[in-house]
BALOBA-1460 file (C-alpha; in Angstrom, 3 decimals):
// residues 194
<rec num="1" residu="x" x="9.849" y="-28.646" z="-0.174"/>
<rec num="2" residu="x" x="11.920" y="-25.180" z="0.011"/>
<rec num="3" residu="x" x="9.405" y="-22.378" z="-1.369"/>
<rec num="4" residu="x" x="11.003" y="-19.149" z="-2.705"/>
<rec num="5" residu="x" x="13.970" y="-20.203" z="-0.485"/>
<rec num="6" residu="x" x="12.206" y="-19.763" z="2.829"/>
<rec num="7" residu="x" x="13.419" y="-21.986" z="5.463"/>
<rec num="8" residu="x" x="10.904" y="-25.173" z="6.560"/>
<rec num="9" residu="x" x="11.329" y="-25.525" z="9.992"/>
<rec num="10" residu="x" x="9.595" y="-22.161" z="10.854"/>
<rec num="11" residu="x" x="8.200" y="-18.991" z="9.441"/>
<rec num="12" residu="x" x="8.374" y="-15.502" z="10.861"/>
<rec num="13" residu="x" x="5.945" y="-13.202" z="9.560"/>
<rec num="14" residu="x" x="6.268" y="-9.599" z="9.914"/>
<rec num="15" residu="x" x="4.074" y="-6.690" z="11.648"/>
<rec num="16" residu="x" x="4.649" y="-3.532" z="10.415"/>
<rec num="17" residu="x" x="2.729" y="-0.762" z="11.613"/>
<rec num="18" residu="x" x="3.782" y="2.961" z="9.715"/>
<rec num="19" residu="x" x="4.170" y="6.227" z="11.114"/>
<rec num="20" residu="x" x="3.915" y="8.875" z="8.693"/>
<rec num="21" residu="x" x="4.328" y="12.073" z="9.697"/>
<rec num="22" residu="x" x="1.995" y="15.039" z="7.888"/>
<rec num="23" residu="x" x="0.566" y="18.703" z="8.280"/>
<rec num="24" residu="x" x="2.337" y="18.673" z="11.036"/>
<rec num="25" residu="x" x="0.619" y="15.601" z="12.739"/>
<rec num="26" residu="x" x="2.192" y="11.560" z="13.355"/>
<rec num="27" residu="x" x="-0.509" y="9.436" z="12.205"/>
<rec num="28" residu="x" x="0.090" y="5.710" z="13.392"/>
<rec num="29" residu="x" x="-1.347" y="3.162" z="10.737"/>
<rec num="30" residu="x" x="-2.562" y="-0.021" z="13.296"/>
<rec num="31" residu="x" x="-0.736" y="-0.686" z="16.018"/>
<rec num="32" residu="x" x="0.691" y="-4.182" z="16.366"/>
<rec num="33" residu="x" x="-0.035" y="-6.058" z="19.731"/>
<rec num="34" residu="x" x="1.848" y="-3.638" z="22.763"/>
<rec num="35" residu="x" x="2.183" y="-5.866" z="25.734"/>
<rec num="36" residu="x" x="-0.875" y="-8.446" z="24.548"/>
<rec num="37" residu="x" x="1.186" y="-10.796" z="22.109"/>
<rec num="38" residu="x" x="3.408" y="-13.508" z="21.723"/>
<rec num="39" residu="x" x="6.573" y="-13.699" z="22.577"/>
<rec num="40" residu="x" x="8.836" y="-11.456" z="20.172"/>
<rec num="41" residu="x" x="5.680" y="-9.206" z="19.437"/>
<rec num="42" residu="x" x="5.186" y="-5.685" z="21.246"/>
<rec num="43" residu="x" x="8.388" y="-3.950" z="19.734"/>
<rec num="44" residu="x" x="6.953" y="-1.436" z="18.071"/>
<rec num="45" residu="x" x="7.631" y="1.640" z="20.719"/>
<rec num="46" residu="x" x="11.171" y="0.200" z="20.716"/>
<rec num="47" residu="x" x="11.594" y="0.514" z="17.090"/>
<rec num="48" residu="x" x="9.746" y="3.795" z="17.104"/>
<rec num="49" residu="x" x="12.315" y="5.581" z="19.662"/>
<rec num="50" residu="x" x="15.277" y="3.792" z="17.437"/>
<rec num="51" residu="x" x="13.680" y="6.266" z="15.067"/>
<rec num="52" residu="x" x="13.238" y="9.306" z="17.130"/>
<rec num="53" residu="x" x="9.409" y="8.988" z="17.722"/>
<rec num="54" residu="x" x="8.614" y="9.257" z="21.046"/>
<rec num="55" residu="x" x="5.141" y="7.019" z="21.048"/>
<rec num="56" residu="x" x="3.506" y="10.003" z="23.178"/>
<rec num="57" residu="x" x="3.774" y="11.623" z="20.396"/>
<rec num="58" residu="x" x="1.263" y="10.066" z="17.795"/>
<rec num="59" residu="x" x="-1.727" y="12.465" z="17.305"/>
<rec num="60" residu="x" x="-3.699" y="9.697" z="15.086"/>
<rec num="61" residu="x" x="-4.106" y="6.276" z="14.986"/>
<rec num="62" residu="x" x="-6.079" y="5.087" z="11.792"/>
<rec num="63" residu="x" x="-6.908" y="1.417" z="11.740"/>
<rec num="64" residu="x" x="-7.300" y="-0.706" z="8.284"/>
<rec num="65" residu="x" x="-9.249" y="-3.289" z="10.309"/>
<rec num="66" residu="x" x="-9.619" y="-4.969" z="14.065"/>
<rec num="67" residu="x" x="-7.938" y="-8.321" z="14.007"/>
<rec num="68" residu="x" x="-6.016" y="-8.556" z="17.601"/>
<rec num="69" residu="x" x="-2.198" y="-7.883" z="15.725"/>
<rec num="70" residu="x" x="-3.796" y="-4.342" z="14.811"/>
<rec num="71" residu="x" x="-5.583" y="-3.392" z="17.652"/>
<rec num="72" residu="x" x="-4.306" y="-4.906" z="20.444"/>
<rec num="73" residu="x" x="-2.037" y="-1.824" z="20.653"/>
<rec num="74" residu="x" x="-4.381" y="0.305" z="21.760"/>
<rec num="75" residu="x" x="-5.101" y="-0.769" z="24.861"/>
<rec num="76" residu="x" x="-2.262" y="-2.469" z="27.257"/>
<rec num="77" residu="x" x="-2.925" y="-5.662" z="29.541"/>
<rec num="78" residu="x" x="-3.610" y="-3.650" z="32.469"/>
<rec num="79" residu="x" x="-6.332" y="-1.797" z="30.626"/>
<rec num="80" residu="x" x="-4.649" y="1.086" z="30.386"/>
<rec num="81" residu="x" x="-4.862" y="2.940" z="26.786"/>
<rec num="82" residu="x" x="-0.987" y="3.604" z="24.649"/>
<rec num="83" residu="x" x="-2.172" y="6.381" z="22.995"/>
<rec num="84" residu="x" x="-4.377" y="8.331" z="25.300"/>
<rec num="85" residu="x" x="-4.669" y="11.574" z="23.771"/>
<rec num="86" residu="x" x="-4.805" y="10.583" z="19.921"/>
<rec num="87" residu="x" x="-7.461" y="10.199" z="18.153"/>
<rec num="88" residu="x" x="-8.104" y="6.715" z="16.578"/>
<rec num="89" residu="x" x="-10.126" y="6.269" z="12.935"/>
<rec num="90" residu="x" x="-12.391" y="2.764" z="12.462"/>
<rec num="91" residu="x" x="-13.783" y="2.217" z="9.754"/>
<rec num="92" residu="x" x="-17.852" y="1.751" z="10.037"/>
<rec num="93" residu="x" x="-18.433" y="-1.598" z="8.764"/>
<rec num="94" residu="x" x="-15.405" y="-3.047" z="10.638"/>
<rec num="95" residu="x" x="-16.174" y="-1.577" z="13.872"/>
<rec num="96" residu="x" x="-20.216" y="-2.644" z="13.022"/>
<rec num="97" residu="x" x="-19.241" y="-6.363" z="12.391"/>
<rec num="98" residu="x" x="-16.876" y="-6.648" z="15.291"/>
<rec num="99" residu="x" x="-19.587" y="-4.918" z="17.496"/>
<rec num="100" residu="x" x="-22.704" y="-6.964" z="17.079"/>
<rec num="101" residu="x" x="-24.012" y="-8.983" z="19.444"/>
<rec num="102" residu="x" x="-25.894" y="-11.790" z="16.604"/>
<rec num="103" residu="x" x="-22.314" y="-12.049" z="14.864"/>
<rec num="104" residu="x" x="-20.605" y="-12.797" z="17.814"/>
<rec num="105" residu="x" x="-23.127" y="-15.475" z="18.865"/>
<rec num="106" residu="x" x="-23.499" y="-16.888" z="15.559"/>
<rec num="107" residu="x" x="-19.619" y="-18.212" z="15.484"/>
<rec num="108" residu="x" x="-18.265" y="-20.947" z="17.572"/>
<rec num="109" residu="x" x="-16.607" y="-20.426" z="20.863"/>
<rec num="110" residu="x" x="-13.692" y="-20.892" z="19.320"/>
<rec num="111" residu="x" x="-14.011" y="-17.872" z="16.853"/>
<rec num="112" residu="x" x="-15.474" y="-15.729" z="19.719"/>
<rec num="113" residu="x" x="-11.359" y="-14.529" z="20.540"/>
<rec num="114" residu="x" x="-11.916" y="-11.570" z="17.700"/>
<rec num="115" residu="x" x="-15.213" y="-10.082" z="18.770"/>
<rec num="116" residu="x" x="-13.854" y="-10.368" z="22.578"/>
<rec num="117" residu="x" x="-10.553" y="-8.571" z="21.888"/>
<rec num="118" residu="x" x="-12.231" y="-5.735" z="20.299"/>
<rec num="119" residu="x" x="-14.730" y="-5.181" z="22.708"/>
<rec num="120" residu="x" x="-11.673" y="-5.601" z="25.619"/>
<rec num="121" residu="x" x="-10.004" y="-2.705" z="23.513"/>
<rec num="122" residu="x" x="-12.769" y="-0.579" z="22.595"/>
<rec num="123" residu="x" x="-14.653" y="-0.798" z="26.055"/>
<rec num="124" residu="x" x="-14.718" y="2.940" z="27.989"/>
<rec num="125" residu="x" x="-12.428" y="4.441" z="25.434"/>
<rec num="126" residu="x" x="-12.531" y="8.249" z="26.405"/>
<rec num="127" residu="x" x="-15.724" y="9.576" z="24.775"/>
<rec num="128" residu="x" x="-14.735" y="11.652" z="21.339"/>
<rec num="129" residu="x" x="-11.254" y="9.250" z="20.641"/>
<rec num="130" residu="x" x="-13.094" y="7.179" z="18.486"/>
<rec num="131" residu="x" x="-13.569" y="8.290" z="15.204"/>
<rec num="132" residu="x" x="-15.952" y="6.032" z="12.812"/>
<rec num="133" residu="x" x="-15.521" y="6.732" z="8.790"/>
<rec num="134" residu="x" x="-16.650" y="5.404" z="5.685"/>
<rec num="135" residu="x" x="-14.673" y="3.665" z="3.641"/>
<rec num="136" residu="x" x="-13.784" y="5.838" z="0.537"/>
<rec num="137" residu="x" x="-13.426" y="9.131" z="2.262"/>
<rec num="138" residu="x" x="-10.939" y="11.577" z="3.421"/>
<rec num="139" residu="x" x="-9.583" y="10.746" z="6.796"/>
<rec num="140" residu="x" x="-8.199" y="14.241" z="8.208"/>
<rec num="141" residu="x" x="-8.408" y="15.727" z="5.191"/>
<rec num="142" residu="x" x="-4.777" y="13.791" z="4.367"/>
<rec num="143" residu="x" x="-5.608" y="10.614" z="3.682"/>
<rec num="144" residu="x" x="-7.961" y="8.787" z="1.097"/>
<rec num="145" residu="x" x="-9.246" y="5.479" z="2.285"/>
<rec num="146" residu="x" x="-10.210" y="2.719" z="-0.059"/>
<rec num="147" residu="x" x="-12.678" y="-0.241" z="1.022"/>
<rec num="148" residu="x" x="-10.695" y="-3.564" z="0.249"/>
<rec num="149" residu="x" x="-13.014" y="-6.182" z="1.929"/>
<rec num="150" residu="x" x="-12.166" y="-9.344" z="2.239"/>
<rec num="151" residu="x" x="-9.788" y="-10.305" z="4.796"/>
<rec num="152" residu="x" x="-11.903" y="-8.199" z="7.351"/>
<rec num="153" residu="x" x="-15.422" y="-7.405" z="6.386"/>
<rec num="154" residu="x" x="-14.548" y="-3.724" z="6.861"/>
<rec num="155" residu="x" x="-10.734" y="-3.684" z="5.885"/>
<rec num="156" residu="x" x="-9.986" y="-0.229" z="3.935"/>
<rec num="157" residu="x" x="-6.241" y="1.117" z="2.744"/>
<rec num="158" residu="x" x="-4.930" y="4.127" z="3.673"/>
<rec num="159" residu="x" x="-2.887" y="6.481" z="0.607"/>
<rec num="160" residu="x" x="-1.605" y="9.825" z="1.264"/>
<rec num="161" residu="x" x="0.178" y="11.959" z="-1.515"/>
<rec num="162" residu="x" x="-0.502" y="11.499" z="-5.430"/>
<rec num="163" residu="x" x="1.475" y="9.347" z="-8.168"/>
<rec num="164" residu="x" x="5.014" y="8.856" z="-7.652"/>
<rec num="165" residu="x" x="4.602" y="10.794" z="-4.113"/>
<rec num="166" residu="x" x="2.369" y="8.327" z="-2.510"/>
<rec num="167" residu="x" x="2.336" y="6.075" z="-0.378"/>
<rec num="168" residu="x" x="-0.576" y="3.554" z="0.021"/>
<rec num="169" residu="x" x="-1.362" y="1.031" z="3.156"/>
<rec num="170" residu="x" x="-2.955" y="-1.977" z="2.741"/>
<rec num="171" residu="x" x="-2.805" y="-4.409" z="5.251"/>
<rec num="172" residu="x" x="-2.817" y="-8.240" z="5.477"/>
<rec num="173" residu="x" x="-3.017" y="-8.180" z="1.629"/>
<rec num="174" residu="x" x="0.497" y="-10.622" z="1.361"/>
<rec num="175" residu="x" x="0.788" y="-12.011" z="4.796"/>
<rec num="176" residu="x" x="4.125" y="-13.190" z="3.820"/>
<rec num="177" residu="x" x="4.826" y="-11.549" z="0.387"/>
<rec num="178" residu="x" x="7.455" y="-14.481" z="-0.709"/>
<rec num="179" residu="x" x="5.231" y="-16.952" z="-0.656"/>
<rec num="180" residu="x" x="2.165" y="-15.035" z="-1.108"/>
<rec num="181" residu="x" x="2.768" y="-12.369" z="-4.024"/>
<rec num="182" residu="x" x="4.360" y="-15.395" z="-5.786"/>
<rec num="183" residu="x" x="1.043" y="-17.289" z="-5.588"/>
<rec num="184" residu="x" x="-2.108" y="-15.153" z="-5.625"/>
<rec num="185" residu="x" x="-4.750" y="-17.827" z="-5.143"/>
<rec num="186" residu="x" x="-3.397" y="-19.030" z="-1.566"/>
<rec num="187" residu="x" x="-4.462" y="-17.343" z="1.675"/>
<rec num="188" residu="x" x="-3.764" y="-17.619" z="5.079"/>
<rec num="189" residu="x" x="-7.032" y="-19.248" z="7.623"/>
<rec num="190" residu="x" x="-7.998" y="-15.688" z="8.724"/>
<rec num="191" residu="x" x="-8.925" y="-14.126" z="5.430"/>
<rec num="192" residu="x" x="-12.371" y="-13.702" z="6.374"/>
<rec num="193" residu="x" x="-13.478" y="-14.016" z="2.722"/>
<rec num="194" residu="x" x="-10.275" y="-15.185" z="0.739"/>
Protein backbone atom coordinates (compact mmCIF):
# COMPACT_ATOMS: atom_id res chain seq x y z
CA UNK A 1 0.00 0.00 0.00
CA UNK A 2 1.39 3.64 -1.07
CA UNK A 3 0.84 5.97 2.15
CA UNK A 4 0.69 9.75 1.52
CA UNK A 5 2.62 8.87 -1.69
CA UNK A 6 5.80 7.74 0.01
CA UNK A 7 7.65 5.19 -1.84
CA UNK A 8 7.54 1.27 -0.31
CA UNK A 9 10.70 -0.04 -0.92
CA UNK A 10 12.48 2.29 1.62
CA UNK A 11 12.08 5.25 3.86
CA UNK A 12 14.54 8.02 4.58
CA UNK A 13 13.90 9.88 7.58
CA UNK A 14 15.40 13.13 8.22
CA UNK A 15 17.84 14.64 11.06
CA UNK A 16 17.71 18.06 11.39
CA UNK A 17 19.62 19.69 13.95
CA UNK A 18 19.07 23.96 14.00
CA UNK A 19 21.45 26.58 14.45
CA UNK A 20 19.99 29.70 15.49
CA UNK A 21 21.98 32.40 15.91
CA UNK A 22 21.08 35.06 19.02
CA UNK A 23 22.53 37.89 21.36
CA UNK A 24 25.23 37.44 19.56
CA UNK A 25 25.77 33.65 20.33
CA UNK A 26 25.16 30.19 17.71
CA UNK A 27 23.24 27.91 19.78
CA UNK A 28 23.22 24.30 18.17
CA UNK A 29 19.81 22.46 18.95
CA UNK A 30 21.15 18.42 19.18
CA UNK A 31 23.62 17.42 17.16
CA UNK A 32 22.92 14.51 14.84
CA UNK A 33 25.46 11.53 14.92
CA UNK A 34 29.21 13.26 13.66
CA UNK A 35 31.33 10.37 12.64
CA UNK A 36 29.22 7.59 14.93
CA UNK A 37 26.28 6.78 12.39
CA UNK A 38 25.17 5.03 9.54
CA UNK A 39 26.10 5.42 6.41
CA UNK A 40 24.66 8.83 4.92
CA UNK A 41 24.51 10.28 8.58
CA UNK A 42 27.31 12.77 9.94
CA UNK A 43 26.61 15.68 7.38
CA UNK A 44 25.76 18.12 9.49
CA UNK A 45 29.28 20.24 9.57
CA UNK A 46 29.02 19.87 5.78
CA UNK A 47 25.71 21.43 5.57
CA UNK A 48 26.66 23.92 8.23
CA UNK A 49 29.80 25.40 6.16
CA UNK A 50 27.29 25.28 2.90
CA UNK A 51 25.74 27.86 5.18
CA UNK A 52 28.63 29.85 6.35
CA UNK A 53 28.88 28.36 9.93
CA UNK A 54 32.07 27.32 10.66
CA UNK A 55 31.16 24.37 13.40
CA UNK A 56 34.03 25.97 15.71
CA UNK A 57 31.93 28.40 15.97
CA UNK A 58 28.83 27.16 18.06
CA UNK A 59 28.96 28.71 21.60
CA UNK A 60 25.87 26.38 22.83
CA UNK A 61 24.67 23.20 22.31
CA UNK A 62 21.16 22.62 23.99
CA UNK A 63 19.89 19.08 23.81
CA UNK A 64 15.93 18.15 23.73
CA UNK A 65 16.91 14.64 24.84
CA UNK A 66 19.91 11.81 24.63
CA UNK A 67 18.88 9.22 22.11
CA UNK A 68 22.32 8.36 20.08
CA UNK A 69 20.97 10.59 16.64
CA UNK A 70 21.14 13.68 19.16
CA UNK A 71 24.03 13.16 21.05
CA UNK A 72 26.27 11.22 19.32
CA UNK A 73 27.57 14.56 17.95
CA UNK A 74 29.16 15.52 20.74
CA UNK A 75 31.72 13.35 21.05
CA UNK A 76 33.60 11.79 17.78
CA UNK A 77 34.71 7.98 17.48
CA UNK A 78 38.09 8.69 18.59
CA UNK A 79 36.78 10.24 21.77
CA UNK A 80 37.56 13.39 20.93
CA UNK A 81 34.73 16.17 21.75
CA UNK A 82 33.14 18.49 18.27
CA UNK A 83 32.39 21.23 20.21
CA UNK A 84 35.07 21.68 22.78
CA UNK A 85 34.64 25.04 23.98
CA UNK A 86 30.67 25.34 23.97
CA UNK A 87 28.72 24.86 26.48
CA UNK A 88 26.09 22.03 26.22
CA UNK A 89 22.39 22.26 28.17
CA UNK A 90 20.70 18.62 29.42
CA UNK A 91 17.88 18.63 30.71
CA UNK A 92 17.77 17.04 34.49
CA UNK A 93 15.47 14.25 34.19
CA UNK A 94 16.95 13.13 30.83
CA UNK A 95 20.44 13.22 31.85
CA UNK A 96 19.07 11.46 35.49
CA UNK A 97 17.34 8.53 33.57
CA UNK A 98 20.13 7.97 31.12
CA UNK A 99 22.61 8.12 34.12
CA UNK A 100 21.39 5.57 36.59
CA UNK A 101 22.92 2.62 37.23
CA UNK A 102 19.23 0.49 38.38
CA UNK A 103 17.70 1.76 34.92
CA UNK A 104 20.35 0.58 32.98
CA UNK A 105 20.35 -2.86 34.65
CA UNK A 106 16.75 -3.18 34.74
CA UNK A 107 16.48 -3.33 30.65
CA UNK A 108 17.66 -6.13 28.55
CA UNK A 109 21.04 -6.28 26.98
CA UNK A 110 19.59 -5.44 24.10
CA UNK A 111 18.20 -1.98 25.30
CA UNK A 112 21.51 -1.34 27.19
CA UNK A 113 22.90 0.58 23.52
CA UNK A 114 21.12 4.03 24.95
CA UNK A 115 22.42 4.17 28.49
CA UNK A 116 26.01 3.04 26.97
CA UNK A 117 26.12 5.77 24.30
CA UNK A 118 25.42 8.42 26.73
CA UNK A 119 27.74 7.49 29.20
CA UNK A 120 30.53 6.98 26.05
CA UNK A 121 29.55 10.73 25.29
CA UNK A 122 29.20 12.23 28.56
CA UNK A 123 32.30 10.42 30.20
CA UNK A 124 35.32 13.18 31.20
CA UNK A 125 33.50 15.97 29.48
CA UNK A 126 35.63 19.09 30.57
CA UNK A 127 34.33 19.98 34.05
CA UNK A 128 31.79 23.23 33.77
CA UNK A 129 30.56 22.19 29.80
CA UNK A 130 27.76 20.52 31.08
CA UNK A 131 24.98 22.46 31.95
CA UNK A 132 21.87 20.54 33.72
CA UNK A 133 18.31 22.58 33.62
CA UNK A 134 14.88 22.07 34.45
CA UNK A 135 12.51 21.67 32.15
CA UNK A 136 10.31 24.88 31.98
CA UNK A 137 13.01 27.42 32.46
CA UNK A 138 15.02 29.92 30.69
CA UNK A 139 18.03 28.44 29.05
CA UNK A 140 20.56 31.53 28.61
CA UNK A 141 18.16 33.80 29.31
CA UNK A 142 16.97 33.26 25.32
CA UNK A 143 15.26 30.37 25.29
CA UNK A 144 12.10 28.92 27.15
CA UNK A 145 12.10 25.19 27.46
CA UNK A 146 8.95 23.18 27.72
CA UNK A 147 8.90 19.49 29.27
CA UNK A 148 7.22 17.24 26.49
CA UNK A 149 7.85 13.71 27.97
CA UNK A 150 7.18 10.96 26.29
CA UNK A 151 9.43 9.89 23.66
CA UNK A 152 12.40 10.42 26.18
CA UNK A 153 11.54 10.53 29.81
CA UNK A 154 13.21 13.95 29.94
CA UNK A 155 12.51 15.31 26.31
CA UNK A 156 11.81 19.28 26.58
CA UNK A 157 11.32 21.87 23.38
CA UNK A 158 13.23 24.66 22.89
CA UNK A 159 11.19 28.32 21.66
CA UNK A 160 12.95 31.49 21.30
CA UNK A 161 11.10 34.80 20.25
CA UNK A 162 7.21 35.46 20.91
CA UNK A 163 4.04 34.90 18.52
CA UNK A 164 4.58 35.23 14.96
CA UNK A 165 8.52 35.74 15.76
CA UNK A 166 9.13 32.39 17.20
CA UNK A 167 10.42 29.65 16.56
CA UNK A 168 9.84 26.46 18.67
CA UNK A 169 11.96 22.95 18.65
CA UNK A 170 10.52 19.93 19.39
CA UNK A 171 12.13 16.95 18.51
CA UNK A 172 11.13 13.39 17.48
CA UNK A 173 7.49 14.63 17.82
CA UNK A 174 6.66 13.42 13.79
CA UNK A 175 9.48 11.13 13.02
CA UNK A 176 8.37 11.26 9.53
CA UNK A 177 5.68 14.04 9.41
CA UNK A 178 3.86 12.42 6.12
CA UNK A 179 3.00 9.57 7.60
CA UNK A 180 3.01 10.65 11.08
CA UNK A 181 1.13 14.17 11.31
CA UNK A 182 -1.41 12.40 9.03
CA UNK A 183 -2.01 9.74 11.70
CA UNK A 184 -1.54 10.86 15.31
CA UNK A 185 -2.08 7.57 17.12
CA UNK A 186 1.00 5.69 15.38
CA UNK A 187 4.54 5.90 16.75
CA UNK A 188 7.71 4.74 15.89
CA UNK A 189 9.42 1.58 18.52
CA UNK A 190 11.54 4.21 20.37
CA UNK A 191 8.87 6.44 21.79
CA UNK A 192 9.70 5.61 25.19
CA UNK A 193 6.08 6.20 26.29
CA UNK A 194 4.01 6.63 22.96
Amino acid sequence: MNVCGLPTDHIMVPYTPFVVEAGGKRYLLDTGFADNGPAGTGLLHENMEKAGIEPASIDVVLMSHLHGDHINGLRRKDGSLVYPDATVYIPQPEFDHWMDDEKMAGVPEAGRGGFLAVRRVLADYPEGKIVLFEPGATVEDVFKTTPCFGHAPGQTAFTIGSGTASFSYIADVAHYPALFVTNPDWHVQFDMNP
